[in-house]
C-alpha positions in Angstrom: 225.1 130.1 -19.7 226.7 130.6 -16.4 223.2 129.7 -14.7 222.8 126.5 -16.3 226.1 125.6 -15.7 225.1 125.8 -12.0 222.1 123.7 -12.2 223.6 121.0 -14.0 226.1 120.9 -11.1 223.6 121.0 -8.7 221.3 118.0 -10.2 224.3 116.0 -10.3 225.9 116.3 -7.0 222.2 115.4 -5.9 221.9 112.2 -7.7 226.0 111.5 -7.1 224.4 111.8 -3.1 221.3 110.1 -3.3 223.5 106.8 -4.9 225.6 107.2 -1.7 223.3 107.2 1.0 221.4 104.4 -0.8 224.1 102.5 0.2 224.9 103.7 3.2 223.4 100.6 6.6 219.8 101.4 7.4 219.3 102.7 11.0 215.3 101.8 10.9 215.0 98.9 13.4 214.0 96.0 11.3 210.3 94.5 10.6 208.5 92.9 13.5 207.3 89.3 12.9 204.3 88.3 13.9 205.4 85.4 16.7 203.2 82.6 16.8 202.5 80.9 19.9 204.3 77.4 20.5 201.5 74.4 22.1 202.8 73.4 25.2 201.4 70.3 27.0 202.8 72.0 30.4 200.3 73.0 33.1 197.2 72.3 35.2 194.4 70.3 34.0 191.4 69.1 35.2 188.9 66.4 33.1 186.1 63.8 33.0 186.2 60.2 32.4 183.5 57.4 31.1 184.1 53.5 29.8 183.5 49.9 30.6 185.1 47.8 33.1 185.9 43.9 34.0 187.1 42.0 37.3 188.1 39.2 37.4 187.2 37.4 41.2 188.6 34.7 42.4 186.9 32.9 45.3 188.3 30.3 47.7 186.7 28.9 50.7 188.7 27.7 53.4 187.0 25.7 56.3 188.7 24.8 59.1 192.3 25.7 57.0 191.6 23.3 54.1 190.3 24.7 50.9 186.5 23.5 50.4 185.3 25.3 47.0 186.2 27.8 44.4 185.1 30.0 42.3 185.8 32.0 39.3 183.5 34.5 38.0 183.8 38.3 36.4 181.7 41.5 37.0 181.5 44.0 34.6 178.9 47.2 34.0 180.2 50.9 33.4 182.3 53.2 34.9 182.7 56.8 35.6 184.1 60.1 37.1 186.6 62.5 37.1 190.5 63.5 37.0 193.0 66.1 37.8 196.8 66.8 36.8 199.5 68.3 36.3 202.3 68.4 32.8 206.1 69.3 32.6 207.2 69.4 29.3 210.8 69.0 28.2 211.4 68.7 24.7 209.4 66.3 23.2 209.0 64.8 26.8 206.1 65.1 28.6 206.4 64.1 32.8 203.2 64.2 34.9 201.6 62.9 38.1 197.5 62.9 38.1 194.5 61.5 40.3 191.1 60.7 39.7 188.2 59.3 41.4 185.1 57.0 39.7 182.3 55.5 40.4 182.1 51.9 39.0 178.9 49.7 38.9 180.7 46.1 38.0 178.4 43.8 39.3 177.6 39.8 39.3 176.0 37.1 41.0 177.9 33.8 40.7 176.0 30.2 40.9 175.5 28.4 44.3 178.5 26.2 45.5 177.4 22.7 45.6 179.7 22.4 48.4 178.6 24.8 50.9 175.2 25.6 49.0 175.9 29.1 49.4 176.5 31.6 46.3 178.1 35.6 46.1 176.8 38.8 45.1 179.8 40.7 43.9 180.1 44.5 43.4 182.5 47.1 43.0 182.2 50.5 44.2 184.2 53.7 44.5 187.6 53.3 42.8 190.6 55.9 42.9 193.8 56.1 41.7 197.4 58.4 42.4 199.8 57.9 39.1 202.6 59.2 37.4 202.6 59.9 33.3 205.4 59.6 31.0 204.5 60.4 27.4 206.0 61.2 23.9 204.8 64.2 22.3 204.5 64.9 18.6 202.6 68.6 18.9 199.3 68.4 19.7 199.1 64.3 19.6 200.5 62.4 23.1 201.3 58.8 23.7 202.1 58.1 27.3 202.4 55.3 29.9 201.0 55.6 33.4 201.6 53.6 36.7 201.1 54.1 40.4 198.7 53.2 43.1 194.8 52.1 43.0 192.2 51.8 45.9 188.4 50.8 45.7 185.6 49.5 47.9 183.3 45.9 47.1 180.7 44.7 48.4 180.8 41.3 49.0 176.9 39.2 49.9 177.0 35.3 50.7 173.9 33.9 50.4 173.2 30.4 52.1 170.4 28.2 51.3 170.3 26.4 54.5 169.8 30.4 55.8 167.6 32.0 53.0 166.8 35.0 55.2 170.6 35.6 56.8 173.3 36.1 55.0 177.3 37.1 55.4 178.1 40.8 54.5 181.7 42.5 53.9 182.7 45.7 52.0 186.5 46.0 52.0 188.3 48.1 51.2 191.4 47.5 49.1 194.5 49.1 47.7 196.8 47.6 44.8 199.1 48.6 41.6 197.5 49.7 38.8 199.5 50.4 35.2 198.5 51.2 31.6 198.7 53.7 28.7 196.8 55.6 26.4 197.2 58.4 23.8 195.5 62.1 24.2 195.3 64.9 21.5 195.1 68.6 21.8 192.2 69.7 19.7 192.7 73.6 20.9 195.3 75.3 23.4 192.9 74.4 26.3 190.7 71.0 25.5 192.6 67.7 25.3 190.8 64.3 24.6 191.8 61.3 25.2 191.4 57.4 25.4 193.4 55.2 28.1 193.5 50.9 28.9 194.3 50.1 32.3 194.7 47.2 34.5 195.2 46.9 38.0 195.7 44.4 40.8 194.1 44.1 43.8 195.8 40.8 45.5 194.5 38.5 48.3 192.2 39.3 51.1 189.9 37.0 53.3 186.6 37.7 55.0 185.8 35.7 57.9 182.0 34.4 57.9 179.5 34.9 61.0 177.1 32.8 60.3 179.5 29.4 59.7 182.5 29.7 62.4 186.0 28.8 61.2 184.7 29.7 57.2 186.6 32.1 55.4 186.0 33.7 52.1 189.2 34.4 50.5 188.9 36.6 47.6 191.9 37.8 44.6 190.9 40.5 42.4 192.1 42.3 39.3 191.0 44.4 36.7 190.8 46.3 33.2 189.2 48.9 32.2 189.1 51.0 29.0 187.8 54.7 29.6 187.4 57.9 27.4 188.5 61.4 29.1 188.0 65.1 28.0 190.2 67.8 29.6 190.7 70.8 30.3 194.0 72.7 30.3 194.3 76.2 32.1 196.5 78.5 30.5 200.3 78.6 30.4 202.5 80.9 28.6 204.4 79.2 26.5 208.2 80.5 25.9 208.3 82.7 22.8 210.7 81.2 19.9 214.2 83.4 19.8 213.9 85.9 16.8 217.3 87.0 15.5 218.3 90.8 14.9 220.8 91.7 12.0 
């Protein structure tokens, strides 16, 4: 009797025990959750660029001060090359300054000049541009606005027909503002696409002709162009999200 008066004590003081340390704070550090990654449009970036561009050229000749012709005309043809970058990223803000350098093949020949029976062979050449961005981020999808400063070389022919074999010749170089915008998307942590409008302003320059004394060619160009990019984004570690601890 005495025995089993003893176990019975015994099995309840373990189960009285076992309800009190059930709720009693748990020292076990609590679960780790997996963390995932934040996208951050922050870092270095390097890209390519393709599309289709259009000047608009404006040509005056002056002879002996006075305004004797002009003409209006517009090259087009394709363009083509490469840019490079840099993103800060602050909130849903994106801040950035980027260059890039193209080759452009916008090309036309305008109609003779009854005037001066002469005609021009316009083309564009190497074009390059130093910009800020400003964007709007909503994850992986970016509008933005860029701005800043263009430069490209033409080459400008005047053909005469009273001198079918001579010719005048000029390649300036020019530099001018150049804005625009476009929207870019983050397909994985590294590759961005993107598609961008811009349109710049290369102002007023004159050429003085050789072959006619006191001629000058006097030449105001702008442009648009509407290009496709693909990027590439080198790695950044993004800040990891605070995890509470109770």
């Amino acid at each position: 009797m005495l025995r089993k008066l003893l176990l019975s004590s015994a099995a309840a003081t373990a189960m009285v025990g076992s309800a009190l340390a059930a709720d009693l704070p748990s020292r076990r550090p609590p679960p780790v959750l997996p963390v995932v990654p934040l996208f951050t449009w922050t870092g270095f970036y390097v890209g390519v660029d393709g599309g289709y561009g259009w000047q608009n050229v404006r040509e005056t000749g002056i002879a002996g001060g006075l305004a004797a012709y002009q003409l209006n005309f517009r090259a087009s043809g394709p363009v083509g090359g490469g840019h490079a970058g840099f993103n800060w990223q602050v909130n849903q803000f994106v801040f950035g300054i980027e260059g890039d350098v193209l080759g452009t093949s916008m090309r036309v020949n305008a109609p003779f000049n009854a005037f001066l029976f002469n005609n021009a062979d316009w083309r564009s050449g190497v074009e390059g541009s130093i910009r800020g961005r400003i964007g709007i981020a909503f994850d992986r999808f970016m509008v933005y606005a860029t701005g800043g400063v263009a430069f490209e070389t033409f080459r400008l022919r005047e053909n005469f027909l009273f001198a079918p074999t001579f010719a005048d010749t000029f390649t300036p170089s020019r530099a001018g503002l150049t804005v625009g915008g476009g929207v870019e998307y983050a397909f994985t942590d590294n590759w961005l696409a993107r598609v961008e409008g811009r349109y710049s302003d290369f102002g007023t320059f004159n050429n003085a002709s050789v072959l006619v004394p006191g001629l000058f060619f006097r030449e105001r160009v702008t442009e648009a162009r509407i290009t496709g990019g693909l990027s590439y984004k080198f790695g950044y570690a993004a800040p990891a999200p605070v995890v509470a601890r109770y």
